[in-house]
N, C-alpha and C positions, 0 to 999 in steps of 0.2 A: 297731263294738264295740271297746273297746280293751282292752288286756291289760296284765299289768306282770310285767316279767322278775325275779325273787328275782338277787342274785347275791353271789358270796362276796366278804370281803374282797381275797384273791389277786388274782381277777379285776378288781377294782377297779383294781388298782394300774396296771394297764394299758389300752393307748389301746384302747376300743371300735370293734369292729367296723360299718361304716358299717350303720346299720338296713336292712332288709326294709323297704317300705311293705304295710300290708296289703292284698292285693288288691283289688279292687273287686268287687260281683257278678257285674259284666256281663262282666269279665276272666274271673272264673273259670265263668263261664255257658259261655260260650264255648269255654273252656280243653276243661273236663265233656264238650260237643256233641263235639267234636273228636277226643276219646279216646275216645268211644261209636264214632268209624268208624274205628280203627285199631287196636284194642285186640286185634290177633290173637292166636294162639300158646296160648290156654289160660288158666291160673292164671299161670302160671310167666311169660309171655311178657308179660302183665299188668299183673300187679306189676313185670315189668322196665321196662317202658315207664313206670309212674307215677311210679316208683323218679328213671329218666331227666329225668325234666319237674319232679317237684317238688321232688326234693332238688338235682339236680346243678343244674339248668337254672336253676329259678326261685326257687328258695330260700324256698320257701313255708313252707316245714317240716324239721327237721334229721333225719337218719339218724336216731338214736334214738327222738326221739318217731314216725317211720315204721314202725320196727319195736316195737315199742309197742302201737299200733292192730293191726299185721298180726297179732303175737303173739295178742290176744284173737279179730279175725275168721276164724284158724284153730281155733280150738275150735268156732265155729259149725257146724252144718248150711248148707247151702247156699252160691252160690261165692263165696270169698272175697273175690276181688279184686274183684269187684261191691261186698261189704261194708265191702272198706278205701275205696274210691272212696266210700264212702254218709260214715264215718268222717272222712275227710280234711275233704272238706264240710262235714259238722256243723261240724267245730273252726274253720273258716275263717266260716261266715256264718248258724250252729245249725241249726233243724230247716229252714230253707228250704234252704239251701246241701247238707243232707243228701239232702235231698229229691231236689233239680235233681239234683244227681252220682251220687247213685242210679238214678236215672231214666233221665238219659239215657247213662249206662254200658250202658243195654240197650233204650234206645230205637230208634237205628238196625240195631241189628241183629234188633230183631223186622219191622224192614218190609222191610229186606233179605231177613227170611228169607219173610218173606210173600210175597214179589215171585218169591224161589226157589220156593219152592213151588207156588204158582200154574202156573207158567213148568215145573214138575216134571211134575205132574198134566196136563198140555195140549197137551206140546211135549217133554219127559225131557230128556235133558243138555242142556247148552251147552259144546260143549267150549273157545271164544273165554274163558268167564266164570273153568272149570276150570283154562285154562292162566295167568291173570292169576294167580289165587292157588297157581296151583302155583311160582311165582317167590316170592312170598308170604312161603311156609313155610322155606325156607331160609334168609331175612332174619332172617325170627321168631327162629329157631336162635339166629345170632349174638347179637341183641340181648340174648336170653337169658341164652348163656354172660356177655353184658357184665358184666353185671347181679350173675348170681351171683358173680360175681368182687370186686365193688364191696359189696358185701351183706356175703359173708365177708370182705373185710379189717378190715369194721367192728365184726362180729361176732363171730368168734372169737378172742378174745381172751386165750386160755392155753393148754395144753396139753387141760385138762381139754375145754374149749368144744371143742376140735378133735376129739375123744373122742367126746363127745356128737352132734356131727353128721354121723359115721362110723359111729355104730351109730343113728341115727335112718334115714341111707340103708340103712345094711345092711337093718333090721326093715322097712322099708317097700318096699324094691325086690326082697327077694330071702326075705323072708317074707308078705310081702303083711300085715302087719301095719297095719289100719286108721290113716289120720291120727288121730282123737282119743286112741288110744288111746298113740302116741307123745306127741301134745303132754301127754297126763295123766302119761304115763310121766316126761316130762322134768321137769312140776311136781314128781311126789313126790321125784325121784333130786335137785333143787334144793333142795329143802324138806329132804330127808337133810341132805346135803351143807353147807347153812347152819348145822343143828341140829348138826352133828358137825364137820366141818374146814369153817369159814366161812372161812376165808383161802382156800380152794382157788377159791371161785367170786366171794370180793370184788374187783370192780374193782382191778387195780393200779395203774391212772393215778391221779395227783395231782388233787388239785380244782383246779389250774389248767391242766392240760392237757384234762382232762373240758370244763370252763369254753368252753377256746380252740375244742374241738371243735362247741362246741353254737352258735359266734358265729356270726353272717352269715345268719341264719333268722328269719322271722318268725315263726314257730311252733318252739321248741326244748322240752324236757326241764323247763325252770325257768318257764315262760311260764306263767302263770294267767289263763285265760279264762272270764271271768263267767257267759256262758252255759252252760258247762257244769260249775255246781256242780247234785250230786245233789237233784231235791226228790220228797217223795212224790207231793204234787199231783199235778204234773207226769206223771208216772209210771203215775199213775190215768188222768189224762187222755188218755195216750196211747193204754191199754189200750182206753178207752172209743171213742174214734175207730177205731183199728184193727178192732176189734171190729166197729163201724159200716158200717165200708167194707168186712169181708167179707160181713157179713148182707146189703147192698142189693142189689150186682147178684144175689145170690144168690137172693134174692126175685123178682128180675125172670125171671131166667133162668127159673127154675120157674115162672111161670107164661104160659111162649112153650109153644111148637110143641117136643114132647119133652122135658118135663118131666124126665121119667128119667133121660132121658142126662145133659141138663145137670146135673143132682142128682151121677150118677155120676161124670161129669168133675171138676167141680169139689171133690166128697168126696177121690178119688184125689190128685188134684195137690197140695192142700191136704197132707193125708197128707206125699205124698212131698217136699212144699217142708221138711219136722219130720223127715225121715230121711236127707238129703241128707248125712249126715257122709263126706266122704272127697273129696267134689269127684262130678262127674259120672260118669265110670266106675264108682264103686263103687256108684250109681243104676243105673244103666244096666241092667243085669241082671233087679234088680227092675220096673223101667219095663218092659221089654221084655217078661217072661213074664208081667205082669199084663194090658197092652195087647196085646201078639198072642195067648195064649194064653188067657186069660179073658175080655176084654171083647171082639175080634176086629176090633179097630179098625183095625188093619194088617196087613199079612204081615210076617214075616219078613225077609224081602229088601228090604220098604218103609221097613224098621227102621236097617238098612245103607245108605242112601240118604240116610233122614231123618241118619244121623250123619256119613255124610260132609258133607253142606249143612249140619252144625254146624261141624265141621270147618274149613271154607273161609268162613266169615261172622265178622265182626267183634264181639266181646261172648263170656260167658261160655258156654263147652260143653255148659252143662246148659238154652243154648237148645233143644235136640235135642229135648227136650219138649215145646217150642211147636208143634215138626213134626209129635210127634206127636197135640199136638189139632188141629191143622188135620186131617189125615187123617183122626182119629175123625169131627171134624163134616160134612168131605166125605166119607166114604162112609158115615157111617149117615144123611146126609139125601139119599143120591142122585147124588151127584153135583156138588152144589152149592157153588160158588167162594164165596158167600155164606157157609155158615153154616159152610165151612170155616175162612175170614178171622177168624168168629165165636169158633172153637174154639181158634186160634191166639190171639188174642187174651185169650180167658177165660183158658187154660191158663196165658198170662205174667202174669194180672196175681196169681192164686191160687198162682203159682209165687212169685214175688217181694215178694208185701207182708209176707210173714212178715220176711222181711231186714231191711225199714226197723225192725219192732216190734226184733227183735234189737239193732240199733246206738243208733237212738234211747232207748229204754228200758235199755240193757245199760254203754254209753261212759260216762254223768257217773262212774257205779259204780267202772271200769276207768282215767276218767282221777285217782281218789283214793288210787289206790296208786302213781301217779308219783314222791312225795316219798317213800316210804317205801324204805329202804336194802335191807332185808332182801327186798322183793319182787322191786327191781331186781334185785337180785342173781339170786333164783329166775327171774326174767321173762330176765335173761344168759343162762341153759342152757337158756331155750324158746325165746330166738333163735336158739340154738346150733342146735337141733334143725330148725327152722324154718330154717337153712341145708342140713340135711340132706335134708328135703321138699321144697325147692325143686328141691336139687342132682336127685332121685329124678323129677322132673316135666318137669327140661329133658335129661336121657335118655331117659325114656318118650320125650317128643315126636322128639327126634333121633333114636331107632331107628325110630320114625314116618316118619318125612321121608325118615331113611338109605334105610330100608330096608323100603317100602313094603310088600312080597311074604311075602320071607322073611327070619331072619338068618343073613344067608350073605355072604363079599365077594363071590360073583359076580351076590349082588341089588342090591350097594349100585349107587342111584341116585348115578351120576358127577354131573349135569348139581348137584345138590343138592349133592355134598359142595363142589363148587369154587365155589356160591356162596356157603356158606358162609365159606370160607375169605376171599374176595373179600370179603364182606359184613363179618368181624370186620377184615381190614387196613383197607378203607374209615372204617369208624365208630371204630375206635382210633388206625390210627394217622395218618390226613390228617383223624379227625374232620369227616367228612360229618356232614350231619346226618340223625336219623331219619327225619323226615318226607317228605326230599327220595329217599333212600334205598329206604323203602318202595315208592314208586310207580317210582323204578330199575328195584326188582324185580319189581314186577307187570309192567313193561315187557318185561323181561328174559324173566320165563315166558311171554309172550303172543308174543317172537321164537321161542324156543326149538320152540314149539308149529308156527309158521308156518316152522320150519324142516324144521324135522323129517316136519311134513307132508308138504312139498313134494318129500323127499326119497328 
């Protein structure tokens, strides 16, 4: 599919930057498979790693139009970074390329988790598996901090931006102030702010510095891609298919062996994939007292289990629900590894097909206010803000990691802070690379464990 860059005069005037080739399917098939098993650390951790591959690395796509897409799949329900991954896709190779990157953003980590689980219910821990990803999460950390660092020098952009993603952390980390209701916060305080003082939140760069910033990408800010102008059809048709593919298994399921349940499962997740706003933790509660306390699908403690093996698996946090339909289906059919796998299964696909309807159906919409000055400018102080929820996400996760117990310095985990620290001089400043880095540190926690044992 080809595209065609707009570009201004200014930028004419000067030598073009050597083109991006567009990827190939098969490249970014691969790319997708790849990032489905490393994708630790969360939302935050995520987005950093895509962040890494697609803009710095592979130049698939520029800072701006990255933050763009992230800006709209933070208003959604359900996890984001699954949906900038579904996003990035679409714009690269349309509804198949959204598809694949969707998919398999949470494909290996549903068989991971099946494998966990299985391996939970038969056999309980592994501690050899625990100490890999306990080396893991401290890597994660770093890449994190990279990440947010690279994010905001791009993002805030004045005093005001600075402003906005200082009180987006404050509201959300120390008021518990829902994600949407920040990013809606940040729309309206945008939308003031243009209607009242628009010089405060206008772009001060030149159109040939903006220009130079967007060069060296195959996907930039000015790029128009055919497939994805808005059509209704299209849109119909979406709904229609969607549609289609919740009704079937749905049909089949009712009418197996426990009707009810299946009916129940699948109503519940359904449900909870349309109330996911906030990322996983702010579900989690709800999941928890409707599944242990109402349906009695798990204990409590099974609950804390099922989250740690979300925790330590690769793919979005709000797997933690696959776990716990596998559980529902193995213990209301007895005991059975079968219609456990079954439940695990049902759970992710009624958990995640809403996301595809979201991106597929929601992006032509979202990519038509790219040209429009006034919205960039508004969609500026939802970035802004969006540095702020990042920033809120990679402390959550670091007093995580820090400070497993309690917060106290006599909880912090030593063995974590110094990999840390090891982890951001490695990947900054002799530039390892992540991938090589990653398995470093799965190495590194599987000594640590074999040391420690021993000792």
């Amino acid at each position: 599919m080809m595209f065609v860059n707009k570009t201004d005069d200014m930028s004419e005037q000067h030598s073009p930057a050597i083109p991006i080739a567009k990827p190939g399917f098969r490249e970014a098939f691969y790319f997708w498979l790849k990032l489905g098993f490393i994708s630790f650390g969360g939302p935050a951790g995520q987005i950093g790693i895509m962040h890494t591959f697609l803009v710095d690395q592979k130049k698939w796509i520029s800072d701006r139009k990255f933050l763009h897409a992230l800006n709209y799949c933070m208003l959604l329900p359900g996890p984001e970074a699954q949906q900038l991954a579904t996003y990035i896709g679409w714009l690269l190779h349309g509804t198949a390329g959204g598809v694949v990157a969707g998919a398999l953003f949470v494909l290996p980590s549903v068989f991971i988790l099946l494998g966990l689980s299985a391996v939970y219910v038969t056999f309980g821990e592994i501690p050899w598996v625990a100490a890999m990803f306990y080396g893991l999460k401290p890597a994660v950390v770093a890449i994190v901090i990279l990440a947010l660092i690279k994010i905001s020098k791009k993002s805030l952009l004045s005093l005001l931006h600075v402003m906005v993603a200082v009180a987006s952390f404050t509201g959300i980390f120390f008021f518990n102030i829902p994600f949407p209701y920040i990013i809606l916060g940040a729309v309206l305080f945008g939308w003031l702010a243009m209607r009242l003082y628009p010089t405060l939140i206008t772009e001060k760069k030149t159109a040939r510095e903006i220009s130079e910033n967007e060069k060296g990408y195959y996907l930039n800010m000015d790029s128009e891609v055919p497939h994805t102008a808005f059509r209704v059809g299209r849109l119909l048709k979406q709904l229609g298919v969607i549609g289609a593919l919740w009704v079937m298994p749905f049909l089949v399921l009712n009418m197996s062996q426990g009707a009810a349940f299946w009916e129940r499962l699948v109503a519940f997740f359904t449900k909870a994939a349309f109330v996911t706003f906030g990322g996983a933790y702010a579900v989690l509660p709800y999941v928890a007292q409707v599944a242990v306390e109402d349906f009695n699908w798990l204990t409590r403690l099974e609950m804390i289990d099922g989250l740690a093996l979300g925790e330590t698996t690769p793919g979005p946090l709000i797997m933690v629900l696959a776990f716990v339909g596998f559980m529902a289906g193995y213990n209301y059919f007895g005991g059975s590894l079968l219609m456990g796998s079954l439940g695990l299964l049902t759970t992710t696909y009624y958990t995640f097909l809403p996301c595809f309807l979201f991106i597929l159906a929601g992006a032509p919409i979202i990519e038509k206010t790219q040209s429009n000055s006034s919205v960039k400018a508004v969609l500026g102080v939802v970035t802004a803000a969006v540095v702020g929820v990042v920033l809120n996400l990679t402390v959550y996760f670091a007093q995580a990691v820090l400070f497993p117990e309690r917060l106290s310095l006599q909880a912090l985990d030593i063995f974590s802070f110094a990999w840390i620290i090891i982890s951001l001089v490695a990947m900054y400043r002799f530039k390892v690379g992540m991938i090589p880095w990653i398995g470093i540190s799965a190495l590194a926690g599987l000594l640590h464990f074999l040391f420690t044992a021993s000792a």
